[in-house]
N, C-alpha and C positions, 0 to 999 in steps of 0.2 A: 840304224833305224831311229828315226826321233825320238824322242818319247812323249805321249799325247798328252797336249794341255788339257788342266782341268779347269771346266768349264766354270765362270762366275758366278761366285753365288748371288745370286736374286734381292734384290731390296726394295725395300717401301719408297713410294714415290707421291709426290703430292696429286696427282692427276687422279692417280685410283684413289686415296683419301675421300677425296670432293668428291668424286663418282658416288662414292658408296654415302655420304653423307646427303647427297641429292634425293638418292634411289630410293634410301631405304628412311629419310627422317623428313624429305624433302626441305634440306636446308635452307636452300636460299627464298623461297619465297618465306620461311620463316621470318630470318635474318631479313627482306625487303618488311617489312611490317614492324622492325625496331622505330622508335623516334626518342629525341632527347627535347634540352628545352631550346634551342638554337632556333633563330628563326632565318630561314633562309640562306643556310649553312652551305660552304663550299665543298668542303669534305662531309658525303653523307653520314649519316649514322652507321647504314648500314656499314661503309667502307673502315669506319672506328669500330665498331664490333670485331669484323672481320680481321682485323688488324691485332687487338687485341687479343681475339681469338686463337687466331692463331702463333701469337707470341707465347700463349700457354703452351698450346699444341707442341711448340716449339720445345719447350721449358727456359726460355730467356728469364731470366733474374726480376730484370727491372725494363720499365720505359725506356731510359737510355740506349739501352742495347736494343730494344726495337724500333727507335728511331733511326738507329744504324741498320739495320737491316730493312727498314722500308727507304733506302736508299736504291733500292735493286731496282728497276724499273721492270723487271719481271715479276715480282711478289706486290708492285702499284697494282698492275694490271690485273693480277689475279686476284687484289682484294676492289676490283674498281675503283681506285681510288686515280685520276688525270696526274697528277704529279705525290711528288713525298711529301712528309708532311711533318713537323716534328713532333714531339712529345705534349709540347703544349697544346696544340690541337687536342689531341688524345685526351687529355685533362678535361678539357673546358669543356667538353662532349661529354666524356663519362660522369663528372660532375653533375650533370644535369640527365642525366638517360632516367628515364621511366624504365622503374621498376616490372610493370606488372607484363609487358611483353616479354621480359626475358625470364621471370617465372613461370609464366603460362607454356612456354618455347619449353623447360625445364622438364614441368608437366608433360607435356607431347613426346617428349621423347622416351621420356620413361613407359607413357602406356605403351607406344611403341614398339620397346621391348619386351615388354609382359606378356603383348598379344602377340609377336614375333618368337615367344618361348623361350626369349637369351635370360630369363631369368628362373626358369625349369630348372637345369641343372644345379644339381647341390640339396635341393628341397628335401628337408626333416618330414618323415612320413607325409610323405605329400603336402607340405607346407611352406610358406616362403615368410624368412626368416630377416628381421631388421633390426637395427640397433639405434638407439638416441646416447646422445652423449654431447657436452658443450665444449668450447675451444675457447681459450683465448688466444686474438687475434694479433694485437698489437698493445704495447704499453709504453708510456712515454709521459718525463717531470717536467717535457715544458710545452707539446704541444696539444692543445684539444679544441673538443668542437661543442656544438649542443648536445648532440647523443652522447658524449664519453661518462664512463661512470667513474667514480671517483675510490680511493682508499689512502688511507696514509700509513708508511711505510719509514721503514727505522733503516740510514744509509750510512756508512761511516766513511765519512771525511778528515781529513788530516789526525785517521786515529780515535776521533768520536763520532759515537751515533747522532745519529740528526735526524730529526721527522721528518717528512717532504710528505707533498701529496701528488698522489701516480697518479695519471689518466688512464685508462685501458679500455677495449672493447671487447669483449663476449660476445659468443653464439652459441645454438644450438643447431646440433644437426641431425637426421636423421636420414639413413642409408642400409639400404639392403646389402645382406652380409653372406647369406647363403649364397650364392651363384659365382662365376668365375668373374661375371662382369657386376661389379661395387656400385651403384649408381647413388647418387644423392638425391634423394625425395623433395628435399626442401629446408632452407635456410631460417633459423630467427634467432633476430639479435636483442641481446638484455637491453633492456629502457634506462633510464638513471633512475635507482630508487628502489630500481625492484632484485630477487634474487633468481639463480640458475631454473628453479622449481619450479616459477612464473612462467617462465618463457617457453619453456617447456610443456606446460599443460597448455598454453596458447597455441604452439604448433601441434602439439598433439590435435588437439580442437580442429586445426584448420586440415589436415590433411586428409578426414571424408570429404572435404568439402572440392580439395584438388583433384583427389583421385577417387573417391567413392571409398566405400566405409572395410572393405576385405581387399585393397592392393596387397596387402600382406594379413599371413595369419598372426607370429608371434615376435612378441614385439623385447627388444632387450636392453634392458637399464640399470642404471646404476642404482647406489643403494640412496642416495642424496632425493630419488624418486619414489622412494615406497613413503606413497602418502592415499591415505584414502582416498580422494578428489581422481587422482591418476590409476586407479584401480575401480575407480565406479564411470569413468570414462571409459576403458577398456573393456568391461563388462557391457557396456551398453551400445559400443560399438563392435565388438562381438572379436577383439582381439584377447588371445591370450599371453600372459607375463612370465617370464620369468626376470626377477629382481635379488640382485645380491641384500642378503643379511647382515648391519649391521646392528650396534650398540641405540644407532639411533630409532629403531623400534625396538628396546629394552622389553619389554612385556614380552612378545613372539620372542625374541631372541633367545631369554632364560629358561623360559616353557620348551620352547626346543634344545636348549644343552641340556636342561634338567633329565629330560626323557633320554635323550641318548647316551648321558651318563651312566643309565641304570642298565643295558645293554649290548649288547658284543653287536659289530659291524653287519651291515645286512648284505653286505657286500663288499668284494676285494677285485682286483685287477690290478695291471699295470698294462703301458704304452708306451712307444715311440715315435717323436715327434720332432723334428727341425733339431736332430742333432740331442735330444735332452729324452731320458728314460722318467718316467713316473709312474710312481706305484703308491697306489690309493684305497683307502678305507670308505667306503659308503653308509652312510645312514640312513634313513625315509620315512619318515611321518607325512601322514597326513592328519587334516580334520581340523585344525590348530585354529584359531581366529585371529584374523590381522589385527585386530583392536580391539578395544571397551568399546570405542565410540562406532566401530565400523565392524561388527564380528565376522564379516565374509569368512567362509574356510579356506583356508588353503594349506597347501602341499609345502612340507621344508628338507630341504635335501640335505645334507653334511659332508662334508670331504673332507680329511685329514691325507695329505699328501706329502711325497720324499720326493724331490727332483734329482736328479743326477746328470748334471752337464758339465763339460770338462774346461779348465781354465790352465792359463800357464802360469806357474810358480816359480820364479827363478828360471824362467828359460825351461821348463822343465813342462807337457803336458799330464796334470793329474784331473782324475776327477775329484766332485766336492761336490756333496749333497746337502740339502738344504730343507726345512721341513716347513708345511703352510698349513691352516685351514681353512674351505671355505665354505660358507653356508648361502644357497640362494632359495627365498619362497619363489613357489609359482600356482600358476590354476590349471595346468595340464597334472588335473588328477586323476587318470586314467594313467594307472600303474604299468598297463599290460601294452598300453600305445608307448609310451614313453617312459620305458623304464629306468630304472635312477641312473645307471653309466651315462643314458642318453643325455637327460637334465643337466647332469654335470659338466658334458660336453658343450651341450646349449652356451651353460651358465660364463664358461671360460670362450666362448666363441664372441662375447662381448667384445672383446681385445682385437677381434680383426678389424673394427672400427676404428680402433685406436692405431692398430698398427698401419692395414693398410686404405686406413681412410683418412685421420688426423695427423698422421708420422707422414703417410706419402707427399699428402700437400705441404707440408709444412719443408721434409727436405728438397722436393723434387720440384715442386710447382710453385714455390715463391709465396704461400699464402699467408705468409704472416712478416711479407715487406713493406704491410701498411700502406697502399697505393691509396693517393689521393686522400688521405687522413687529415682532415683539417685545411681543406684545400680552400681558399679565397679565390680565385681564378675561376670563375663559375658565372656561368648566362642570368641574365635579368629577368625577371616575370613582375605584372602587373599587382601588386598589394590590394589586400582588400582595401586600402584606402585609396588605391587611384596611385602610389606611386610604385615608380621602377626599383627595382632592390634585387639582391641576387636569392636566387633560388634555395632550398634546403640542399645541402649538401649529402648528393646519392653518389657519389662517386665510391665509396667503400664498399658499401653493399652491392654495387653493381658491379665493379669488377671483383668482388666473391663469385656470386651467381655465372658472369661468363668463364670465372676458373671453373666452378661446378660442371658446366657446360665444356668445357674442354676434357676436364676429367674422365666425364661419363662420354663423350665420345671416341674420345683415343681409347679406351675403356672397352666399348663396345665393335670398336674397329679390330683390335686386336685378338680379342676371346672370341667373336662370331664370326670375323669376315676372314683373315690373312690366315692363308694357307702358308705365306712365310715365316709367323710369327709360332705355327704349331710345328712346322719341321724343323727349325735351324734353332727352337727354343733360345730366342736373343731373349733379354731385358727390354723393358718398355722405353725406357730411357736410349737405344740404342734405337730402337723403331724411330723415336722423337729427333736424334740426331740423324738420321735418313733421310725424315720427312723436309728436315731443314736445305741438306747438303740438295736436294732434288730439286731445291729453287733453281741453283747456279745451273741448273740443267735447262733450265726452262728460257728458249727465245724471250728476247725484250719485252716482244707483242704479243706474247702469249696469252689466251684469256682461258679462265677457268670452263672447264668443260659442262658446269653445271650453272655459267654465268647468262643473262640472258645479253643475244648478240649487240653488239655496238651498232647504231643505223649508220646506216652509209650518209656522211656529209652532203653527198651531191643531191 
């Protein structure tokens, strides 16, 4: 008797990708409505987006390697592109791409989700939860542009320190952290001149204005952010804080150790998490005043905690415990909604931004390989004086945003749509290599199913 084969297991295919990106975001006439500074360009925009697009999608490294793979004459076709096209194309197009289509596209898909429900899940008493946090993107001693900010930094050479001055570029970002699918709200990058805290209350500022003033209820930051300015915007846009405590509000700081010095813990637990036991002390005041200058009340939480996660010692696994404290204020002072374990959870939930929002792009997605940094290679535009000159250089910030965009749809393809992605529990990254290998699958002439049809010549 034979013995009966088991059947294939099932994989991601680019055809359903595009399907569901049509269906449910209406991609491509999005993506038709890109434009850059090119005038009368052979390779569309759209077909450079899509190109680039999907090279995240992909997780390719670098340009070089997606000009090797727009070699295919099946991935030409699927991103409408008549022939390949190298790297430099790519360049000279994204260099000059307008901005505000591919935010506004950003925009659209996020409400998208909101009012689709993919960001329901996860919701802290009924509430949808976001984090701000900055990046830096790229650093480098000898290449820069007009936007770069500058620092001088101490390097050792032949054994002595030596001053140099670094170029670098910063962002902020902010992303919903609650839900299965992470999306990014919106991109801003530091100016020369100014610090992280700027830029930040700038996008703060702008995001009623993207999405209306409740896309999320509370909002999570670091302690570089407890400043009045960003707590009387919060209040008046009707979001709530919680912010890590440090030294640098000294006044709340020692008013809240003083109090809980005099006191036994208001509460005790412990947890299980990703492999690490923690067991925790609680504290909770409220009433306290953020400032002299700003006396709003708010709520100060305390955590004194023992981690226990296990490391190898000589080939040997042992545990090894470790001890922290943290302190976050907030304005969720309704004790009985949000009780202190809650807050605390809140408080440390800051980190999945870090982890699975700045750590993922950074190893997975290539976002800090500096594309187009300093690029000369860039389209002409009219001067106010009447002459031709090249353009401001958008190419950095624009291909962040189409990362962003690849991000939150591979993002949203996998936690809402693939039923394969919830049985066979792969990795994203194993989805991304599927998605690639399903080109080689794909006839010459193949066109995307979401493409609009080619006319007949005749």
């Amino acid at each position: 008797m034979k013995k009966q084969e088991r059947p294939e297991r099932p994989v991601h295919e680019l055809p359903s990708f595009a399907r569901y990106l049509n269906k449910v975001f209406d991609f491509r006439t999005a993506v038709a409505a890109l434009t850059d500074s090119r005038l009368d360009p052979e390779i569309s925009p759209a077909a450079v987006f899509l190109a680039a697009f999907h090279g995240f999608a992909f997780r390719l490294p670098s340009f070089q390697q997606l000009e090797a793979e727009l070699s295919q004459p099946a991935l030409q076709q699927w991103i409408g592109a008549d022939r390949a096209f190298r790297d430099d194309v790519l360049r000279y197009s994204l260099s000059g791409f307008h901005l505000e289509n591919l935010e506004q596209m950003l925009v659209q898909i996020n409400r998208t989700l909101k009012r689709n429900k993919a960001l329901d899940p996860g919701r802290v008493q009924g509430r949808i939860v976001a984090a701000l946090d900055g990046i830096e993107v790229l650093s480098s001693y000898s290449r820069c542009c007009d936007a770069c900010l500058e620092r001088r930094v101490y390097v050792r050479q032949a054994g002595v320190k030596v001053e140099q001055v670094q170029y670098y570029h910063r962002a902020v970002g902010c992303q919903i952290v609650s839900s299965p699918t992470k999306p990014f709200l919106a991109l801003e990058w530091l100016r020369p001149g100014e610090g992280e805290d700027t830029a930040a209350l700038r996008l703060l500022a702008r995001l009623p204005e993207l999405y209306g003033s409740r896309f999320f209820d509370i909002l999570l930051l670091d302690a570089l952010y407890a400043q009045a300015p960003v707590l009387q915007l919060a209040e008046k846009i009707g979001w709530d804080l919680i912010i890590s405590l440090k030294q640098n509000q000294r006044d709340l700081y020692q008013s809240a150790l003083r109090l809980f010095a005099s006191r036994p813990a208001d509460a005790s637990g412990s947890e299980q998490q990703d492999g690490k036991t923690y067991q925790f002390q609680l504290w909770d005041t409220d009433g306290l005043p953020f400032s002299a200058d700003h006396p709003q009340p708010v709520r100060v939480v305390r955590s004194e905690e023992k981690l226990t996660q296990n490391h190898y010692r000589r080939g040997e696994l042992a545990a090894q415990t470790t001890e922290h404290e943290w302190l976050w204020f907030t304005t969720l002072r309704d004790a009985q909604e949000f009780p202190t374990a809650l807050v605390r959870r809140l408080g440390h939930g800051r980190w999945k931004q870090e982890n699975n929002g700045w750590n993922d792009l950074t190893q997975n997605w290539a976002f800090k390989h500096g594309f187009l940094h300093a690029c000369r290679h860039r389209p002409k535009g009219i001067s106010p004086e009447g002459e031709r000159q090249p353009v401001d250089n958008r190419g950095l910030p624009a291909v962040s945003l189409i990362a962003l965009l690849a991000f939150t749809l591979c993002s949203a393809f996998v936690h809402c749509h693939s039923k394969i992605f919830r049985r066979y529990r792969m990795s994203t990254l194993e989805v991304a290599r599927q998605l690639r290998l399903s080109i080689s699958k794909l006839p010459p002439n193949a066109r995307a199913p979401d493409a609009p049809a080619t006319p007949d010549p005749t």
